[in-house]
C-alpha positions in Angstrom: 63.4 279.4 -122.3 61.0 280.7 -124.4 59.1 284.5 -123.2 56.7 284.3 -121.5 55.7 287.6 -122.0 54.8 289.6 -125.4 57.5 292.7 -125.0 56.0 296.1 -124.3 57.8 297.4 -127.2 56.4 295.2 -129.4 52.8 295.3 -128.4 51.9 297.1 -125.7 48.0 296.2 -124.9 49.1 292.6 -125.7 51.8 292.6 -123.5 49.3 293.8 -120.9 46.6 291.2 -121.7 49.6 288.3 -121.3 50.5 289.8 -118.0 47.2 289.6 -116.7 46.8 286.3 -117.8 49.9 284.6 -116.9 50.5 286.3 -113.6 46.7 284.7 -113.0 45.4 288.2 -111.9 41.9 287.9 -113.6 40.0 286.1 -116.1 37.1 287.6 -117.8 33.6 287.2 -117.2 30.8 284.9 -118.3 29.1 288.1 -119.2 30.9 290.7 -122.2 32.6 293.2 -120.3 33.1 291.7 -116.5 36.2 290.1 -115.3 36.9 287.5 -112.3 39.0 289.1 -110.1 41.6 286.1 -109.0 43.4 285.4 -105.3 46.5 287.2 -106.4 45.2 290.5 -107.7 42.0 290.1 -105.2 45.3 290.0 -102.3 46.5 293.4 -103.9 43.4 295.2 -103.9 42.4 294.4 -100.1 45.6 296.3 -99.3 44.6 299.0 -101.3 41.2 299.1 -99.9 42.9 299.2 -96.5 45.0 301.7 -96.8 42.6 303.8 -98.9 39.3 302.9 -96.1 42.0 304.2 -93.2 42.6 307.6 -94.9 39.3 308.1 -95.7 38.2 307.7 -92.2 40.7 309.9 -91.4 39.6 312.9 -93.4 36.4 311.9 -91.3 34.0 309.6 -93.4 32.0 307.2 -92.3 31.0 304.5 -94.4 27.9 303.1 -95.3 26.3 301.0 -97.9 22.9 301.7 -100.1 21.3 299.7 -102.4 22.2 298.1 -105.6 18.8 298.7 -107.2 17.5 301.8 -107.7 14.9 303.6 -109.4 14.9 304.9 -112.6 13.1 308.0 -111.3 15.6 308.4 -109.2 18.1 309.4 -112.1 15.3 311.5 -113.6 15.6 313.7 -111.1 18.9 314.7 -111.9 18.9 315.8 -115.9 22.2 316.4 -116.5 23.3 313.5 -114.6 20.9 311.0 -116.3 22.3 312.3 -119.8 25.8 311.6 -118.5 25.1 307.7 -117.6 22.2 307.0 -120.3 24.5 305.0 -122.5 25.8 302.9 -119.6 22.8 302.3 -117.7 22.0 298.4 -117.0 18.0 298.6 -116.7 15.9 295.6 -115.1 12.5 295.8 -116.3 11.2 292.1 -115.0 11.7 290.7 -111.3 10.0 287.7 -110.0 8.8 286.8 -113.2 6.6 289.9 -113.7 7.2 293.0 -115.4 8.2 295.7 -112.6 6.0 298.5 -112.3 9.1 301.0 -112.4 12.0 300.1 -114.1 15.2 299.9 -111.8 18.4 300.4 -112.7 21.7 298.3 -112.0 24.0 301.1 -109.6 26.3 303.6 -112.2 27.0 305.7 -109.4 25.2 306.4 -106.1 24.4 310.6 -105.9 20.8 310.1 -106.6 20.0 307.4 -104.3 22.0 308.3 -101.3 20.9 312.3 -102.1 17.3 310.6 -101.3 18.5 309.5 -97.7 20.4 312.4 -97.2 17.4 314.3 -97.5 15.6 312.0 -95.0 18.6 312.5 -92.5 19.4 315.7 -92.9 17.4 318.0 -90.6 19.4 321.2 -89.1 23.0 322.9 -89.2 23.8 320.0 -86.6 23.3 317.3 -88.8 26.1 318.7 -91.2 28.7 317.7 -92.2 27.7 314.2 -93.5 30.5 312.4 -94.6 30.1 309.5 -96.2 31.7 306.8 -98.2 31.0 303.1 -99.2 32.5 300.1 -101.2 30.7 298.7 -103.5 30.3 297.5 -107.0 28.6 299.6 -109.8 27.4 298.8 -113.3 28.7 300.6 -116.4 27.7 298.8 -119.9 31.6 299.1 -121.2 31.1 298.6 -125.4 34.9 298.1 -125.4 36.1 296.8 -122.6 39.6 296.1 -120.8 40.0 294.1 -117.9 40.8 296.5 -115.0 40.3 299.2 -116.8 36.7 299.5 -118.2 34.6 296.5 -117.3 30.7 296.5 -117.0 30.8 295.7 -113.4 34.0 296.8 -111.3 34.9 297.4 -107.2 35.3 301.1 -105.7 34.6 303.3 -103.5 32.5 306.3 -104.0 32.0 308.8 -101.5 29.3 311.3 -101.0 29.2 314.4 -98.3 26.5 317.2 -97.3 28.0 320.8 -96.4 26.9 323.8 -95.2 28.6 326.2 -97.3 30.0 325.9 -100.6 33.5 326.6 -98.8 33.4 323.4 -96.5 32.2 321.7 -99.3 34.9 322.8 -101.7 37.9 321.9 -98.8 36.5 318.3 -98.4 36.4 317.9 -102.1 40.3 318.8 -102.2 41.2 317.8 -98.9 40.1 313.7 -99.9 41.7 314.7 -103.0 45.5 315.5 -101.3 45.0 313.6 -97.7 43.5 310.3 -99.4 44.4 310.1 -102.7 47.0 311.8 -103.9 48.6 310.3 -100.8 47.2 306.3 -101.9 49.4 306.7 -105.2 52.2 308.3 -104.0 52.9 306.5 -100.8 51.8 303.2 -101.2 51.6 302.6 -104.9 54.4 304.6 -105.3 52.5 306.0 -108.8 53.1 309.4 -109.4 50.2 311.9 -110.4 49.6 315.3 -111.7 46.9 316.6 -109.8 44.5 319.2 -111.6 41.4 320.4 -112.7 39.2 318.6 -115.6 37.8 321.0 -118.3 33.9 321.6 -118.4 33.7 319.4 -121.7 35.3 316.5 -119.1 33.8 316.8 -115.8 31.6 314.7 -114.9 28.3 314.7 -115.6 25.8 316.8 -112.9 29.2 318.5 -111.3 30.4 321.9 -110.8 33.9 321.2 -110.9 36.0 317.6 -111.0 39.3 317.0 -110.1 41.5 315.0 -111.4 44.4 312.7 -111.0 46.6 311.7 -113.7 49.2 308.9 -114.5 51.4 308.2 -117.2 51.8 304.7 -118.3 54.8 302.4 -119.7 53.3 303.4 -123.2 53.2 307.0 -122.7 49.7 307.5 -122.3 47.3 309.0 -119.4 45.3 306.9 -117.1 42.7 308.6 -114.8 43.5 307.3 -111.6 40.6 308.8 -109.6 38.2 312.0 -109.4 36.9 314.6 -106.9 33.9 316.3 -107.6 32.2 319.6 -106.6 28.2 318.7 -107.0 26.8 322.4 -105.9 23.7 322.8 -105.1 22.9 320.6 -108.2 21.5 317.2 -106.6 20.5 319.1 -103.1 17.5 320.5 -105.2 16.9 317.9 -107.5 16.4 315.5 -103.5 15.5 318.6 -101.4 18.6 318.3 -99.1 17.7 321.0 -96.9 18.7 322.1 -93.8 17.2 325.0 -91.4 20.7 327.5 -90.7 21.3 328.8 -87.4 19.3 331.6 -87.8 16.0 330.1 -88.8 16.5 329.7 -92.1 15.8 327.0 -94.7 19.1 326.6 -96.4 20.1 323.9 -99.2 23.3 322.2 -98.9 26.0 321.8 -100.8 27.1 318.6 -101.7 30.3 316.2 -103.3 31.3 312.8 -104.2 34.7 311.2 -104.9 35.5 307.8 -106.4 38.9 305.3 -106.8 38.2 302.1 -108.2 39.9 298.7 -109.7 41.0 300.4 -112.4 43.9 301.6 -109.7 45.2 297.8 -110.1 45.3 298.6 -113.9 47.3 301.4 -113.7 49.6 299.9 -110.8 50.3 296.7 -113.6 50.7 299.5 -116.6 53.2 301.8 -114.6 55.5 299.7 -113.1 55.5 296.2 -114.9 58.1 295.2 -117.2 58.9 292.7 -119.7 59.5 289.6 -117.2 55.9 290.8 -115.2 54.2 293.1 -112.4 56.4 294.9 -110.1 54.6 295.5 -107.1 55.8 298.4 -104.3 57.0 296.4 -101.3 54.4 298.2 -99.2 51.7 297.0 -100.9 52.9 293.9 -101.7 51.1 291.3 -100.4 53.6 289.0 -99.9 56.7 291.0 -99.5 59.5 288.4 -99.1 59.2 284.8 -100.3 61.7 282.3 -99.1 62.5 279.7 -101.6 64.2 276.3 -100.9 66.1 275.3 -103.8 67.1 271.6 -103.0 65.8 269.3 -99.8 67.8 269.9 -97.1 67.7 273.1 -96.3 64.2 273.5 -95.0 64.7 274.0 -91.2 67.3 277.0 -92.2 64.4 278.6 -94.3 61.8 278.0 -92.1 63.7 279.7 -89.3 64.5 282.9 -92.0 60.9 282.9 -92.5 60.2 282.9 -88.6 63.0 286.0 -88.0 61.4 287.9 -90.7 57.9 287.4 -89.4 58.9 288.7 -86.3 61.1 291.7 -87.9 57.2 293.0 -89.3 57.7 291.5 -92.7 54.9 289.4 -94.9 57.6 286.5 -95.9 56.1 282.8 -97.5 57.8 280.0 -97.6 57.9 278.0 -100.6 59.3 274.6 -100.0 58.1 272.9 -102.9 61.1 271.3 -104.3 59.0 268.7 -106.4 58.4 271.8 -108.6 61.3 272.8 -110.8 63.1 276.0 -109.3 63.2 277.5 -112.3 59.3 277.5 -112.8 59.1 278.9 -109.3 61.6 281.7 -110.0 59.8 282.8 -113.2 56.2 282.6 -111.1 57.5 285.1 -108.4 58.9 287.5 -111.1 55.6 287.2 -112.9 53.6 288.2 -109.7 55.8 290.9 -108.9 57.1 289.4 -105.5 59.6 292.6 -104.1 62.3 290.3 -103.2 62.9 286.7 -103.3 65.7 284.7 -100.8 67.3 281.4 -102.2 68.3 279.1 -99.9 70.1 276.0 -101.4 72.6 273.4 -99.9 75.6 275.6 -101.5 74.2 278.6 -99.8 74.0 277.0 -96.5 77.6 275.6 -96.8 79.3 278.7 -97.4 76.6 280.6 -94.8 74.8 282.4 -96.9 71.6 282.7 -98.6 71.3 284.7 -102.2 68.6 287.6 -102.0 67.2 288.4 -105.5 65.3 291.9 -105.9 62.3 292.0 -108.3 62.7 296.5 -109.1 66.5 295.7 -110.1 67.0 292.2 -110.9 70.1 291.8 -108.8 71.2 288.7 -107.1 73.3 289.0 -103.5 75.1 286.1 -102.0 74.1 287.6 -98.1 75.4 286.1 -95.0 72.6 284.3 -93.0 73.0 286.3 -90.0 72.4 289.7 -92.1 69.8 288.6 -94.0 66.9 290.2 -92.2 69.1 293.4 -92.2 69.5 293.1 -95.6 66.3 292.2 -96.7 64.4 294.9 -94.8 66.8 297.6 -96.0 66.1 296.4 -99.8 62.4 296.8 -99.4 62.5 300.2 -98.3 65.2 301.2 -101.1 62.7 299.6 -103.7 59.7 301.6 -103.0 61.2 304.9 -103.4 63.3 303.2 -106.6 59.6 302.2 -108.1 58.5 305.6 -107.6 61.4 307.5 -108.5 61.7 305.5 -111.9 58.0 306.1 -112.9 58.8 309.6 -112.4 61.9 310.2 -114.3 60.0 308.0 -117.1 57.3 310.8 -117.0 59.4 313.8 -117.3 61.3 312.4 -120.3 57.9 311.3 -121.6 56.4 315.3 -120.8 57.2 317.6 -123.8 56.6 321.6 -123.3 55.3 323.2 -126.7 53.2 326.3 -127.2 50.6 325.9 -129.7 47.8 323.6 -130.5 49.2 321.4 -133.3 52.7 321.2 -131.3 50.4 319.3 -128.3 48.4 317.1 -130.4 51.7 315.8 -132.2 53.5 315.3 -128.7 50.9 313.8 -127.7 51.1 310.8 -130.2 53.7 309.8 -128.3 53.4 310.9 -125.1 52.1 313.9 -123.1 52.3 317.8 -123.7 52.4 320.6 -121.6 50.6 323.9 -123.4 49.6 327.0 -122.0 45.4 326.5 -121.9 45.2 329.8 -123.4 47.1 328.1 -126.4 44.1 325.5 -126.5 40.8 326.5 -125.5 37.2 325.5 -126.2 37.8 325.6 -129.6 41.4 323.8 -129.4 40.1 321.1 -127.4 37.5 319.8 -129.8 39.9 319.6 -132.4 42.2 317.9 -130.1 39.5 315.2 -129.1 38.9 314.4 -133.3 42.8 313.4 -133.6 42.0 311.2 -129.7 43.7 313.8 -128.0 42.6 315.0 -124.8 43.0 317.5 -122.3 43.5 315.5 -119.2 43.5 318.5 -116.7 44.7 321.8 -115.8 46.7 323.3 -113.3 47.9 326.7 -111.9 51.8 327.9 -112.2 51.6 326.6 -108.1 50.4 323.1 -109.6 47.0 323.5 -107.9 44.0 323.2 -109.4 42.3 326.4 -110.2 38.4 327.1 -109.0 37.3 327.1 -113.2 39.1 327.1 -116.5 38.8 330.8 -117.5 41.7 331.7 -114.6 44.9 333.0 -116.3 48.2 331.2 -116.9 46.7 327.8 -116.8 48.8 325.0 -117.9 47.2 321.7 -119.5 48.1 318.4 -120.0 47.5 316.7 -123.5 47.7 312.8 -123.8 46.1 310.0 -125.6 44.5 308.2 -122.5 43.0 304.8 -121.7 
């Protein structure tokens, strides 16, 4: 048979591009830069959202949803931020076949239009904290785009909170950081991050402080799988988010926002897939056992399979199309990452068995019908922690601890670097960003993320990123 897959040795991006395409995850747009998001990696990302919409509102925010348009004075407002988006803004300058008396522009990001309502909402110490979050789509004009990865228009969450203090503030900001998503990639995705601090040059435009978390993908490189951010008192004044304290006071609040996106699907395709397709964790896995009927004959034993794992909590399908070759089917469930498929053939049936086929491993079991839930169950469990354990032994070997400047950068052509910060600095990072190096975060000898840069004994990571 021929591949059906370019190898990632050969070509990585290419390999990534013929994954997308021939596990029919998304096509791309009509429009330069957006992508059609298809049923199969559509079915992925609802889990995600799920399970990241559940932690979130467990960390206590409420979501919401604000406008698509808004105005460009708005952004204005907010200098530094403005400057950050300017080259990705998506301006609409006619509506209703009339030129628009203020230019709007397509949502980057929401801080400026939700810090307006805030303002409007906020009144005393009673109304704080505000927690929210919504899911939306934004606009980003991507000159080189990657499906998943940077496309003009893509899904996320962003959310956005009010505080009191800049101490409350400064918990929520790391608490969604740990509790939601560190947690996401770890436990569902089964993606292991480094968690740290982004350097002033990297932070995001209009913050304080951003936080970072970082994954390593099959081709050594860094993928930013989501950010954190300290605002200050930065877009509180620029909307006049006040509140009166108990005492009497007029106080201005401290604020934050926090995003995940699609680009999490990206980096779930780019970690664990491998040269035959996506592996997909069997918790997020949208279908996490499929039940395939090799011959006609069999189909009231695999029906009943499905109907015991149904009931034992599993997502099973049955696939029962025996006018289309087996062999197509097979290489179609390995494409889409299916955790683990069941045969169930004539043979199979005869001897009492059915042959249990695991997607992380590519191992094929003759089990006995009778312990095939058992075994089945058991399998998915062992493959999640497998996926996750893999991806982080790859990233160790793939780490390389140096001490100077040039040592990083060279690592980092092939993978990432960990260098003392003092080693780098300022200076060291701009020469590191000429040679499409850059520092992807910093972290304390603890692994937390330190409150600024200038602490001592910081450690950085170094990658080429994505």
């Amino acid at each position: 048979m021929a591949r059906v897959l370019t190898p990632r040795a050969e070509d990585f991006p290419r390999w990534y591009q013929d994954l997308i395409a021939k596990a029919e995850l998304a096509d791309n747009g009509p429009v330069r830069g957006t992508m059609v998001i298809r049923p199969t990696a559509y079915a992925i990302w609802e889990r995600m959202q799920a399970d990241m919409d559940a932690r979130i509102k467990a960390c206590g925010a409420e979501n919401a949803y604000f406008p698509l348009f808004i105005p460009e004075s708005y952004l204005k407002r907010e200098a530094e931020h403005v400057e950050g988006f300017s080259p990705e803004l998506a301006v609409v300058t006619h509506g209703g076949g009339k030129q628009l008396a203020e230019p709007v522009v397509v949502r980057p990001t929401s801080e400026t239009v939700i810090g307006e309502f805030m303002a409007k909402w906020i009144d005393s110490y009673r109304d704080l904290p505000l927690l929210l979050n919504q899911w939306a789509n934004v606009v980003r004009w991507e000159m080189r785009p990657r499906v998943f990865l940077r496309t003009s228009e893509f899904l996320w969450q962003e959310g956005h909170t009010a505080h009191a203090t800049f101490e409350d503030a400064k918990a929520y900001t790391l608490k969604i950081h740990h509790e939601a998503y560190e947690r996401h990639m770890r436990d569902l995705l089964a993606i292991p991050v480094v968690v740290g601090r982004k350097t002033d040059r990297e932070r995001f435009a209009g913050a304080t402080s951003t936080y970072t978390l970082e994954a390593m993908t099959g081709d050594g490189k860094a993928l930013q799988m989501g950010t954190s951010h300290e605002l200050g008192q930065n877009f509180a004044r620029a909307f006049d988010i006040y509140y009166s304290a108990q005492d009497g006071s007029r106080e201005l609040a401290w604020t934050t926002s926090w995003g995940t996106s699609t680009r999490m699907l990206g980096g779930l395709i780019m970690c664990h897939g491998d040269d035959n397709g996506l592996r997909l964790p069997p918790l997020l896995a949208p279908t996490q056992v499929l039940v395939t009927v090799v011959k006609d004959g069999v189909q009231t034993q695999a029906r009943a399979l499905v109907d015991d794992l149904a009931a034992a909590g599993v997502r099973v399908k049955l696939d029962e199309r025996v006018d289309v070759p087996f062999g197509r089917r097979a290489v179609d469930a390995e494409l889409k990452g299916v955790p683990v498929r069941v045969e169930v053939g004539p043979r199979d049936i005869a001897a009492g068995n059915v042959t249990l086929v695991r997607r992380i491993d590519g191992s094929k079991t003759p089990v006995p019908l009778g312990e095939a839930v058992g075994a089945m169950t058991a399998a998915l469990e062992a493959d999640q922690k497998a996926l996750y354990d893999e991806a982080l032994a790859r990233r160790e070997a793939g780490t390389v601890d140096v001490k100077t400047l040039d040592e990083a950068i060279e690592a980092a052509i092939r993978g990432w670097a960990r260098v003392p910060w003092a080693a780098v600095g300022v200076e060291g990072e701009a020469k590191a960003n000429e040679k499409a190096v850059s520092v992807r975060c910093l972290y304390r000898p603890d692994g937390s993320a330190p409150a600024s840069q200038d602490e001592p004994e910081l450690t950085a990571i170094l990658a080429r990123s994505y």
